[in-house]
N, C-alpha and C positions, 0 to 999 in steps of 0.2 A: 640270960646272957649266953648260955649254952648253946637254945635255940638258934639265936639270933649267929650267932656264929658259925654255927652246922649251915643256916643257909646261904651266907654269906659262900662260905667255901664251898658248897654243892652247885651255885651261882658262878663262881669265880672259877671253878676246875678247866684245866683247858681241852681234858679229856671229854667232856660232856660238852662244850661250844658247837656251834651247829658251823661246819663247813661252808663257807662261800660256793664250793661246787652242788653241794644238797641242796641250798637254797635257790642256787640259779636252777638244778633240772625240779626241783619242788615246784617252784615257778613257772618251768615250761608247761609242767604236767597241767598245773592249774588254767592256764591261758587253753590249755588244750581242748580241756575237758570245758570251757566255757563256750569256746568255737560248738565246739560238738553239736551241745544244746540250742546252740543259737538256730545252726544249719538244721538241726531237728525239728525244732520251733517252725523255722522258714517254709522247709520244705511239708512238713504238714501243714499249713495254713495254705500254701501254693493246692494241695490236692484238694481242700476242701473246696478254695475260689475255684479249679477248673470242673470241681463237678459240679457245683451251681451253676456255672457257665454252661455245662452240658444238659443237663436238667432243663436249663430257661430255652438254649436252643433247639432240643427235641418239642417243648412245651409249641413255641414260634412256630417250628414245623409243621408238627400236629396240627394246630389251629390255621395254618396257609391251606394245609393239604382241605382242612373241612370248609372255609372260605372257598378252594376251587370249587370241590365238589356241590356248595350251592350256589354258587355262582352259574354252574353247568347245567345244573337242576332247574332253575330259575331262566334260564337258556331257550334248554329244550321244550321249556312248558309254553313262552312265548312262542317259538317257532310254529307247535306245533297250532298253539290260539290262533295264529294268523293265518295259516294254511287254513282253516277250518273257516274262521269267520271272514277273512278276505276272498281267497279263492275258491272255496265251496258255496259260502252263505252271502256274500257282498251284504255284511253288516256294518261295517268299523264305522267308531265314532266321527274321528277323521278322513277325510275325503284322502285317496292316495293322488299323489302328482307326478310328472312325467319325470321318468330316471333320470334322465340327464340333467334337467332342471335340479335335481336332489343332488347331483353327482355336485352342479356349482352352487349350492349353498352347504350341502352338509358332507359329503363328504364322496371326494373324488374317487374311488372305488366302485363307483354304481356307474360312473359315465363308460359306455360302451358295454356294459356289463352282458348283453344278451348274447352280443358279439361274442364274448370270451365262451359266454355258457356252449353257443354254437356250431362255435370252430374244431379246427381239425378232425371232422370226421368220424370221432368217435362213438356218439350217437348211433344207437339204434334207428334205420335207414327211417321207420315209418312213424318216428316220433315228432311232434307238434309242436312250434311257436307260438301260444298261446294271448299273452302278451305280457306287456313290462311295464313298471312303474315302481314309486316308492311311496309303503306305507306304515302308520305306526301301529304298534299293538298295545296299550297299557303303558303306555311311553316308552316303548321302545321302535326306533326307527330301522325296518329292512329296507335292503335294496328286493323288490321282488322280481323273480322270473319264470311265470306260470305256463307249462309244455302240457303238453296230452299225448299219451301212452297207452295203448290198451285200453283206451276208454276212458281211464282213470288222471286225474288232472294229476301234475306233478310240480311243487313247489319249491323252487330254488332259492334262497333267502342267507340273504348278508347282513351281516350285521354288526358296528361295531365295537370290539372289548377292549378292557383295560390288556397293556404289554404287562405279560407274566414272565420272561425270562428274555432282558435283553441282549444276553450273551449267545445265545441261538445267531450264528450265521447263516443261515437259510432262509432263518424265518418261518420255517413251516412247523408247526410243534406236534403232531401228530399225524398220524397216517388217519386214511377213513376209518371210523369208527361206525358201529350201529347201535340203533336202539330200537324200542319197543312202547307205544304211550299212547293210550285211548282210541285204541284200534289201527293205528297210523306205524309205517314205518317211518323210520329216520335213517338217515346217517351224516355224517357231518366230519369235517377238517377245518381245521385253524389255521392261520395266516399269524403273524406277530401281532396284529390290532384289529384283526377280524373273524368271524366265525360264521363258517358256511354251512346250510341245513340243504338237505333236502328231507320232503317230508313227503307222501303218499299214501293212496292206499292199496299199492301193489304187493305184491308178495315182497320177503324181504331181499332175495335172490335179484330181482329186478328192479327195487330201489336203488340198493348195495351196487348196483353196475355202472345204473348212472350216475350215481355220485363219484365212482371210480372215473368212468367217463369221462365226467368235465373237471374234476381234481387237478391233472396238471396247468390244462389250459388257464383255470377261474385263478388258480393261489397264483401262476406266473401273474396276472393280470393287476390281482390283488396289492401284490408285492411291490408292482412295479409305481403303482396308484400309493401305497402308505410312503416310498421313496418320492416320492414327487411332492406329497403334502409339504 
């Protein structure tokens, strides 16, 4: 009974009652402190989704950038096959056909095409028109346009790729570039859906010119020819 009445009145005291105002800021405290956690919660789960985001999109990256580069790879070793077995050895499986003929079935960039190689002048005075046509290498179809230089036969060669960057307003994705590939120089420029080789086997100094050479005239051409498709 004692008990029982000790806790009755330790219950009942009005001094020990919990305030309306304790319980409301008790309250806020708690809602507070539940926010807190949440936004805690939130925003780490947000860092970990944007680094898997970054993670996958460097991954995408990486693997575009090793797709161009054999893609490029795969390119250059055509070009330089055709230079060697077309215009040096007249082997190709495939019979070539006249450019312009190729230009109205496969693709309008090769009509006129010799034209564009030989315009404005920039040609070294005593270099050759050899001649033109279109031919395949391993399944892949150039526009050819075979010059003589120094002796040395010079192969111009179109051909063409997937659009890698359609937001390019130009169109032209790179400057002349060179290279170096079983004894042959290269150098080559890109159009938005095409890919121009020259191949030889003149020094790389004299490749390198002419490719400069017919660079503005062939990509204007080019350009003007994937607008019209």
């Amino acid at each position: 009974e004692l008990r029982s009445k000790l806790r009755a009145g330790f219950e009942n005291a009005t001094d020990l009652q919990t305030s309306e105002e304790f319980a409301g800021r008790l309250a806020l405290q708690l809602r507070d402190a539940a926010f807190s956690r949440a936004r805690f919660s939130t925003a780490k789960y947000i860092a970990i989704a944007a680094s898997l985001l970054i993670v996958t999109a460097l991954g995408f990256i990486a693997l575009q950038q090793r797709w161009r580069q054999q893609t490029t790879a795969v390119l250059t070793s055509s070009a330089v096959g055709d230079h060697r077995e077309c215009a040096l050895n007249h082997r190709l499986d495939e019979k070539p056909i006249d450019l312009d003929e190729a230009g109205q079935k496969y693709d309008r960039a090769y009509i006129n095409l010799a034209s564009a190689v030989m315009s404005e002048g920039r040609l070294p005075g005593d270099i050759e028109l050899v001649d033109t046509h279109s031919c395949v290498f391993k399944g892949r179809r150039f526009g050819h346009v075979i010059l003589k230089y120094r002796g040395q036969l010079v192969s111009v060669l179109v051909t063409n790729i997937e659009p890698q960057d359609q937001n390019d307003s130009t169109g032209v994705k790179e400057a002349v570039a060179e290279a170096q590939m079983d004894g042959f120089q290269l150098a080559h420029f890109d159009t938005t859906r095409h890919a121009v080789y020259v191949v030889s086997g003149l020094t790389d100094a004299e490749n390198l010119s002419i490719a400069q050479a017919i660079e503005p005239s062939v990509s204007r051409h080019i350009r003007e020819a994937e607008r019209t498709a």
